[in-house]
C-alpha positions as CSV (number, residue, x, y, z in Angstrom):
1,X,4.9,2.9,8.9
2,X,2.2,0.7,10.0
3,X,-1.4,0.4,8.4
4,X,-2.9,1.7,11.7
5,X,-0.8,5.1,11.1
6,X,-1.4,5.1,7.6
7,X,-5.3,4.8,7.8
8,X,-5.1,7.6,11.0
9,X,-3.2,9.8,8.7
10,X,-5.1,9.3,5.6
11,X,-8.9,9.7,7.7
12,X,-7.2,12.8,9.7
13,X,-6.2,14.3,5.1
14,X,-9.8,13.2,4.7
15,X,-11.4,15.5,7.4
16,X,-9.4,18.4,6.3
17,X,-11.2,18.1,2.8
18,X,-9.2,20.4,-0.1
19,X,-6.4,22.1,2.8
20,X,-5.4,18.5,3.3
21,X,-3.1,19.3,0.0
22,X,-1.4,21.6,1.4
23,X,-0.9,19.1,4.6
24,X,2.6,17.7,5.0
25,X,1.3,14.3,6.0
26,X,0.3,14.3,2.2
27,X,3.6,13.8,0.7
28,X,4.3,11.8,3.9
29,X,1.8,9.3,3.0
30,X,2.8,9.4,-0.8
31,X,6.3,8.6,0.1
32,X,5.3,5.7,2.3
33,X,3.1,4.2,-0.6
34,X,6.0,4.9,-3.4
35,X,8.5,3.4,-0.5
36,X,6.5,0.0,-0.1
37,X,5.5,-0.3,-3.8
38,X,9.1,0.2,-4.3
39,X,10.1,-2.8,-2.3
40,X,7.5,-4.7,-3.4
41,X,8.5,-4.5,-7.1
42,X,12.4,-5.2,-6.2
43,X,10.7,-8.5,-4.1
44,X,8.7,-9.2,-7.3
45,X,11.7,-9.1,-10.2
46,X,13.8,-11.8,-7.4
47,X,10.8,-13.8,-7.4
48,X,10.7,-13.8,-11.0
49,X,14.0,-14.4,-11.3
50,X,13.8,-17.7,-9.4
51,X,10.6,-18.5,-11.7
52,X,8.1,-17.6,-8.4
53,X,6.4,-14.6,-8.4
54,X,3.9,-14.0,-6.0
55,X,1.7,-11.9,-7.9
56,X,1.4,-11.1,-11.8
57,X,0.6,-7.5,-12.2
58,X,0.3,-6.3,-15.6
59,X,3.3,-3.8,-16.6
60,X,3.1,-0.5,-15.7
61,X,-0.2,-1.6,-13.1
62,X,-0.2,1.5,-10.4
63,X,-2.5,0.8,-6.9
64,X,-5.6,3.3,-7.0
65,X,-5.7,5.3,-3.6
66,X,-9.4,4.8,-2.9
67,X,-9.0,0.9,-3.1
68,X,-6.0,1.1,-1.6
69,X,-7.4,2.7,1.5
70,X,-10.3,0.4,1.2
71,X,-7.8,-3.0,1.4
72,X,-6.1,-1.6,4.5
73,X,-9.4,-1.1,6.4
74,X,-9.5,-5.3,5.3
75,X,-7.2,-5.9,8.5
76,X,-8.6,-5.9,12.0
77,X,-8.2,-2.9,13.6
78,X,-6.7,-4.9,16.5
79,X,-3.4,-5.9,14.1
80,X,-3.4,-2.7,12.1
81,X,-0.6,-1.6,14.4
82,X,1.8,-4.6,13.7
83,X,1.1,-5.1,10.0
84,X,3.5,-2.5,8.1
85,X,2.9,-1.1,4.5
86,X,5.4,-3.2,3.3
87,X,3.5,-5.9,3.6
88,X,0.6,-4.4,3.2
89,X,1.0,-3.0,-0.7
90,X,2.5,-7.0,-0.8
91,X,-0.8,-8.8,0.0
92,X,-3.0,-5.9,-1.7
93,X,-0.9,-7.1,-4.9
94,X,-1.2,-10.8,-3.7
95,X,-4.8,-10.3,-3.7
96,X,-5.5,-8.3,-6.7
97,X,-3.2,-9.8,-9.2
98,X,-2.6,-13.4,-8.7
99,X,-0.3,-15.7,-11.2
100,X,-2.9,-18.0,-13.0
């Protein structure tokens, strides 16, 4: 899924106020987050493994929504559409927890 569907999905949850939890696009949206953290930790324990890791999260570090949501909105709106949340949960952990 690509930021620009994630953010449309997450504003359109927003605007439904409390009956967005009982929205399907709500677990949607949870998968796709648990999917791309997922992939990112897999990418993270190779990097480590090869003594490179591109971010150093502290163990058991989870991604608050709210800031989550906030990072996205980081990317122009005109390449929202091409960046997916793969890479996306990869930058936001790039960003907010870099090796020193």
């Amino acid at each position: 899924m690509s930021v620009a569907t994630f953010l449309a999905k997450a504003d359109a949850l927003k605007a439904k106020g409390a009956m967005a939890l009982f929205s399907e696009d709500m677990s949607l949206l949870k998968r796709e987050g648990e999917a791309a953290g997922n992939l990112y930790r897999a990418r993270l324990a190779n990097e480590r493994a090869a003594g490179k890791p591109s971010s150093c999260p502290p163990k058991g570090t989870g991604v608050n929504s709210d800031q989550l949501l906030a990072f996205l909105r980081t990317y122009p709106a005109n390449a929202r559409a091409s960046v997916s949340m793969k890479t996306a949960i990869a930058d936001y952990m790039i960003r907010n927890y870099p090796c020193r």
